[in-house]
Each structure stands twice: as C-alpha cells, then as structure tokens.
N, C-alpha and C positions, 0 to 999 in steps of 0.2 A: 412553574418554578422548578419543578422536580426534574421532569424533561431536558429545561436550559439548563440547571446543574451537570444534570448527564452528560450532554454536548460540551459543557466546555471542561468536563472530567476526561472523555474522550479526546478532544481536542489537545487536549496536555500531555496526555500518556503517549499520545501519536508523536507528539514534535517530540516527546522526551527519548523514545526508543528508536525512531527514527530520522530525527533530526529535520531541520527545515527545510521546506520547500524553496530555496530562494532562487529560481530561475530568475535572468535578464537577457534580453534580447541576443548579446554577444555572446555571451557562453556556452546557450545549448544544452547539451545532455551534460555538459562537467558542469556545469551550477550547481547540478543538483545533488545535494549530501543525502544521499540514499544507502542503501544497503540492498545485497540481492535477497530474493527469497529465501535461498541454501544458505547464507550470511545469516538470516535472519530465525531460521528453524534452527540452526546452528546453535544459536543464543537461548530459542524459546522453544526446545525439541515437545513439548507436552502440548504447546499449542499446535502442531499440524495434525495431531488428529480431534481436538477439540473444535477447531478451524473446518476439518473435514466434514464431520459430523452435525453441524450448527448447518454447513453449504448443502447436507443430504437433506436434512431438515427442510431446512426452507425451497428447495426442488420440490420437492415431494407435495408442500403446503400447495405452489406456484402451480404445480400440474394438475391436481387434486380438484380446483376451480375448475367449475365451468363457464360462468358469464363475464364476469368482470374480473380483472387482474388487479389485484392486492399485494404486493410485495410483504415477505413476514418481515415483521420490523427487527431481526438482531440480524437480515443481511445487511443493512446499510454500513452499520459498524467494519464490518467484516468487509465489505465492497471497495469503504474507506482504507480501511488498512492493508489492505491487497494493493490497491492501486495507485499506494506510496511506493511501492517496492520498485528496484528497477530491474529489467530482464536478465537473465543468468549471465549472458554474455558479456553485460555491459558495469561490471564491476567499477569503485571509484578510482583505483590505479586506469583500467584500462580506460576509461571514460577521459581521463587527465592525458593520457597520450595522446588519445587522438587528437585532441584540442589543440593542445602542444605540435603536434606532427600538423595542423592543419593550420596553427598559427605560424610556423615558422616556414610553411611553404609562401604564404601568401607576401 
C-alpha cells in the first residue's frame, strides 16, 4: 500500500511540474507539453545537484556489484523524471515551429 501510495504521489508531482505526456500520431515532438532541462533547473535550481548526488549514489551502488545487477531503488524516480524532459534544443516554441513549418509545406 505504501509503495502504491508513493507511485501515484510521484505520478502527480511529475504531470504537476511537467505537464502531460499527451503525444498522438500526427503531432510528434509538438504534442508534447514538456519543458527543457535548463527550463526546468531554471525553476528547481536546488534540485540539480540533489539530482546529481542521488545519480553518483546509485553509480557507485551499480558498480560496487559483482554478480547480479540491482538497480538502487530512488534511480527509478529520478530515470522517470529525467526522461520527461525534452532535449535543450527542442524548446515548446521551437518544437511549434517546426510543426507549423512542416505542416504548411505539406
């Protein structure tokens, strides 16, 4: 129960600060209401190196093994929240252009 609490505590905090995932087929990269990384340290400067520090951690656990590979459980969080982000380059202005310049060629 504690667990499922967590997940859907996380789950909430993710779509609250980064807003939904809602790709469809025809949109592409502009579906998606993201924020970039620099956007997003920008907002939550204390978390990049709390961020940092959590990612040395759990290296370190991941090397430290020798036979079987264990993931330390507070990467997942972190894996998740990384992997909402969208790359530096591809900001939601410029993601809307290209869409736009890609819908109005066609």
């Amino acid at each position: 129960e504690v667990r499922n609490s967590a997940t859907l505590c996380l789950t909430a905090l993710v779509v609250r600060v980064l807003g939904f995932k809602n790709t469809s087929a025809g949109q592409g990269q502009a579906g998606k209401r993201a924020i970039t990384g620099a956007e997003f340290f920008q907002r939550f400067p204390a978390l990049h190196a709390f961020l940092l520090s959590e990612l040395s951690r759990a290296t370190e656990v991941l090397e430290g093994q020798r036979g079987g590979r264990q993931v330390h459980p507070s990467l997942y969080p972190i894996l998740i929240l990384l992997s909402r982000l969208q790359p530096a380059g591809t900001s939601l202005a410029a993601a809307a252009a290209v869409a736009a310049a890609g819908s109005a060629s066609s």
